[in-house]
C-alpha positions in Angstrom: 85.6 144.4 47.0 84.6 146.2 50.4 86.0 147.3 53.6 85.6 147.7 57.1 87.4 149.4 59.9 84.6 149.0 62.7 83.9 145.1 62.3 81.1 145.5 59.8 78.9 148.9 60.6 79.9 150.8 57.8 82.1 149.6 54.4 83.6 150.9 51.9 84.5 150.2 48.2 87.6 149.2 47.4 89.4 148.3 44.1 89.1 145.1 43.1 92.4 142.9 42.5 92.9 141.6 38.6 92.2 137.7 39.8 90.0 135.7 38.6 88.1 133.6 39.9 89.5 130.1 39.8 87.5 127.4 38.0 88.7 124.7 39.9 86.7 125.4 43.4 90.0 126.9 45.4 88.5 129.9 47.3 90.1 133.9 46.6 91.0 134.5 49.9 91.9 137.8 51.2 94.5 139.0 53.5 94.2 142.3 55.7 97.8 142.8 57.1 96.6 146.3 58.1 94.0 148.8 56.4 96.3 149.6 53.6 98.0 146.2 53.2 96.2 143.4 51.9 97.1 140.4 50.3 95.1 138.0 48.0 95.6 134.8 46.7 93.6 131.7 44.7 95.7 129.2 45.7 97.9 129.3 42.8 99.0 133.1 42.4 99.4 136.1 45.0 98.7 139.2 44.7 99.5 142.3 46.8 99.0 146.2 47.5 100.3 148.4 49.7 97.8 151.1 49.7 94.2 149.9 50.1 93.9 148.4 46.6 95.0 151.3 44.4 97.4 149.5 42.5 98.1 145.8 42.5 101.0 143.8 41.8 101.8 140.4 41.5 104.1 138.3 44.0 106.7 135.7 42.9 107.5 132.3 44.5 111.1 131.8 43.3 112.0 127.7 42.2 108.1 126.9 43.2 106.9 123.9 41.6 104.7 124.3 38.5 101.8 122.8 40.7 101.8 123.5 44.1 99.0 125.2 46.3 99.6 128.5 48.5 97.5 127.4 51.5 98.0 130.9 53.5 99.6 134.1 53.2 100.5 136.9 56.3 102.8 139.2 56.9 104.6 139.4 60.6 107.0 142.6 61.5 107.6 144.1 58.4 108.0 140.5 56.0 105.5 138.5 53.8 105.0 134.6 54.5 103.3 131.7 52.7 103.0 128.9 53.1 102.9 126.5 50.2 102.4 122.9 49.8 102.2 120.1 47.1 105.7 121.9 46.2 107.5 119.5 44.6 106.6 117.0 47.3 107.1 119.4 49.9 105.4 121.9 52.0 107.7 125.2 51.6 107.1 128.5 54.0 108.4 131.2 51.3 109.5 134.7 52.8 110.5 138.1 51.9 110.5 141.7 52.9 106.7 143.3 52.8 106.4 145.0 49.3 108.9 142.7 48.0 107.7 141.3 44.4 109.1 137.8 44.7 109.5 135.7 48.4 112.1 133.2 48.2 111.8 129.5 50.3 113.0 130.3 53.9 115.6 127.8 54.9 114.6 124.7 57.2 111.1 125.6 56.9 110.0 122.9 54.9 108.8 119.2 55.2 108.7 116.4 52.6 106.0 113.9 51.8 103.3 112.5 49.2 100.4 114.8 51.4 101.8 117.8 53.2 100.0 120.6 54.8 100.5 122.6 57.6 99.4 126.4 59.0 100.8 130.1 60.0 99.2 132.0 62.9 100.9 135.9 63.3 98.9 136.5 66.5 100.8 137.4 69.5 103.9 135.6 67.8 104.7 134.1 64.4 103.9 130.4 64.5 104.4 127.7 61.6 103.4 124.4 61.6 104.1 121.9 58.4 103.1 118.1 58.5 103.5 115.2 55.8 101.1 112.1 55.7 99.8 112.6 59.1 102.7 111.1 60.4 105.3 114.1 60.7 105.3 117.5 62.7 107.6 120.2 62.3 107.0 123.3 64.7 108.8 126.7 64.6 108.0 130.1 66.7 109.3 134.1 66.4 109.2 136.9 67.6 110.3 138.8 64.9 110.1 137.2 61.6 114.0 136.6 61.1 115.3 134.1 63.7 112.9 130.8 63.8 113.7 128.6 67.0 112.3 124.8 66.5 109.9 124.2 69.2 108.1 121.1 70.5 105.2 120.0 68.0 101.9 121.2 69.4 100.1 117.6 68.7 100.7 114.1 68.9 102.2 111.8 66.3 99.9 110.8 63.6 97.6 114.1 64.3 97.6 118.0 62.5 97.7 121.2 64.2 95.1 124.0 63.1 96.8 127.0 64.9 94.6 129.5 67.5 97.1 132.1 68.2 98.6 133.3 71.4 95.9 134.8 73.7 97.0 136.3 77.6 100.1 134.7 77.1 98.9 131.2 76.6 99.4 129.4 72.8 96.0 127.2 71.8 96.3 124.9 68.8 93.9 122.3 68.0 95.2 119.1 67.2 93.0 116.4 64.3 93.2 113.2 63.4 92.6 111.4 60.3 89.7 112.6 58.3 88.2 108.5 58.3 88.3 108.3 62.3 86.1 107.4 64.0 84.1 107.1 61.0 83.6 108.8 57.4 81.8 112.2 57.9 83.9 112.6 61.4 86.9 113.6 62.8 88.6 113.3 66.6 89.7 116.6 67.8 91.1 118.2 71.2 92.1 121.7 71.7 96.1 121.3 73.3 97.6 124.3 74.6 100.8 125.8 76.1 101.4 127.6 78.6 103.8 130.3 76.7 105.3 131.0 73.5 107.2 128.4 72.5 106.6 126.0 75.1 105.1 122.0 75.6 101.7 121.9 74.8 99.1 119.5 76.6 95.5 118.4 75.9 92.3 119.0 77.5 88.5 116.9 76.6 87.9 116.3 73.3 85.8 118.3 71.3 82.7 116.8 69.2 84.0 114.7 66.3 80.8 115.6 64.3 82.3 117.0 60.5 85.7 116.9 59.2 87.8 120.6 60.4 87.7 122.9 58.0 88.4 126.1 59.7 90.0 126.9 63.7 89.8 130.3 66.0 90.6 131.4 69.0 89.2 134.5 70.5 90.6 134.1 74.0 92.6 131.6 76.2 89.4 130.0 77.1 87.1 130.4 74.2 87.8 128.9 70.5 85.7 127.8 67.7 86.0 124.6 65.3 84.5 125.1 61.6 83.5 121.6 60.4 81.6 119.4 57.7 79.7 117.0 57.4 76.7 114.9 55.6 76.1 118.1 53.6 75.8 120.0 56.9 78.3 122.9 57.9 78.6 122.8 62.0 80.0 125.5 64.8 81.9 123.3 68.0 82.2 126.3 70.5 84.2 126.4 73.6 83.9 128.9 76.5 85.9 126.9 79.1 89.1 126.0 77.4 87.8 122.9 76.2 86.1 121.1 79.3 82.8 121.5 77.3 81.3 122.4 73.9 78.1 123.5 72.4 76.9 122.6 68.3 75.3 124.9 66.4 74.3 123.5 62.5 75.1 126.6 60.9 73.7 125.7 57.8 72.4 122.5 55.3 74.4 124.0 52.3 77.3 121.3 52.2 79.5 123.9 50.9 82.1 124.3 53.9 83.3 126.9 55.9 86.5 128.9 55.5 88.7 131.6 56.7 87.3 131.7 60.5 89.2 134.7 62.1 89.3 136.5 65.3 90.5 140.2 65.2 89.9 140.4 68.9 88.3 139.1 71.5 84.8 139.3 70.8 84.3 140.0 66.7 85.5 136.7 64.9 84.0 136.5 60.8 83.8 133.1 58.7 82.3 132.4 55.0 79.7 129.8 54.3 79.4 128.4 50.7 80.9 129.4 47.5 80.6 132.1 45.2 79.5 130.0 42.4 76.9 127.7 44.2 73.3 127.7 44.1 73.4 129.1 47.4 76.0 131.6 46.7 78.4 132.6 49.9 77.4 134.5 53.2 80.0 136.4 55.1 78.9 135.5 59.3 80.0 137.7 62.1 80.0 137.0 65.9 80.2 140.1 68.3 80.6 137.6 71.3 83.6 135.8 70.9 82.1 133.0 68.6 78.7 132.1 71.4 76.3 133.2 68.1 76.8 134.1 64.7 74.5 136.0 61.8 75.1 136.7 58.2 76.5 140.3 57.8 75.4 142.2 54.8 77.9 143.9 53.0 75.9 147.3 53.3 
């Protein structure tokens, strides 16, 4: 495992955690909290450190089902969060002090149902978002990890939020449909924002429906990137004008997907293409300009 503290100049070894990886296709994904604090999880366990990967220990999701699926993990002023769903039909936000060894389910974050999902965002604010069967949204904001104020759902009925962050004061989220609309291999899309934390969101043009979402960033108020695939083709919709128009870039013909599409800042954003254990293998991509054009980043 390697590091970077200059957005991909120079890295650094670190040690590796003692997971696996999963047989089953879930991706290891890696958390950075800060440069000593990282999380890691395959979608069934968690693991943790607190100083850059010198020792490792395991985290605990007290009463979690058997099978269930931890969809993302963060940490937010000084506590641990994730988010789990497939819980014993239920998607469950889990929550405990940073360094604590087991997170325990944080009351009336949840929602019931047969498919659940949902998504955490920690910048500029926490944000969580939980839906069930593309018919319910449940929406709750923080500023400090603790107290949780319900807030007004950042999409319509019958569509799921992929959460962007709060950038210059203003919250983007972008809101999906059904992964069969308009047609198989598609997906409608708009990017809906809000004018402050907390506060009603409202829609702007929709974005290209080309690929199902896999992956959503937002670097500033105005520019945001959609991770989608489609027909064995992985695409980039970027937005430089909050939404009002988009460019396509095929960013590969791998059919592998996209994941983990980040934004540190306003101008470096990273995403992975592909799988470890494809033919293809997986390529780490970096943008230095806010998500306009991406390359492959070797992990020199």
């Amino acid at each position: 495992m390697k590091a970077t503290d200059d957005g991909g100049t120079h890295w650094r070894f670190l040690q590796a955690p003692p997971v696996p990886y999963p047989d089953n296709h879930n991706r290891v994904r890696i958390v950075a909290a800060d440069d000593q604090h990282l999380y890691v999880t395959d979608g069934t366990e968690i693991r943790a450190t607190r100083d850059q990967g010198k020792h490792w220990y395991a985290v605990g999701l007290a009463g979690a089902a058997a099978k269930r699926y931890v969809a993302k993990v963060v940490e937010f002023a000084g506590r641990s969060f994730a988010l789990v769903t497939g819980d014993g039909g239920a998607a469950n936000v889990y929550a405990g002090a940073a360094g604590a060894p087991v997170l325990t389910p944080a009351p009336g974050l949840r929602i019931e149902g047969e498919n659940t999902g949902g998504d955490l965002s920690v910048r500029g604010g926490l944000q969580i978002v939980l839906d069930a069967d593309h018919r319910a949204e449940r929406y709750w904001t923080s500023h400090d990890g603790v107290a949780f104020a319900t807030a007004p759902s950042p999409c319509p009925a019958g569509e799921n939020a992929s959460l962007g962050g709060v950038q210059d004061g203003q919250v983007t989220a972008l809101c999906n449909s059904g992964p069969a609309v308009p047609q198989p291999g598609h997906m409608m899309r708009e990017l809906w924002r809000a004018r402050r934390f907390g506060g009603i969101f409202s829609g702007t043009a929709a974005a290209p429906n080309t690929g199902i979402t896999l992956s959503f960033g937002a670097a500033t108020a105005e520019s945001a990137t959609v991770a989608a695939e489609g027909g064995a083709a992985e695409f980039l919709h970027h937005t430089t004008d909050g939404g009002r128009t988009w460019s396509t870039t095929v960013l590969s013909e791998h059919g592998y997907g996209v994941a983990d599409l980040a934004f540190p800042d306003n101008r470096i954003g990273v995403l992975v293409e592909g799988l470890p254990d494809a033919e293809s293998g997986a390529r780490l991509y970096r943008t230095t300009d806010g998500g306009r054009t991406w390359h492959p980043l070797a992990l020199g």
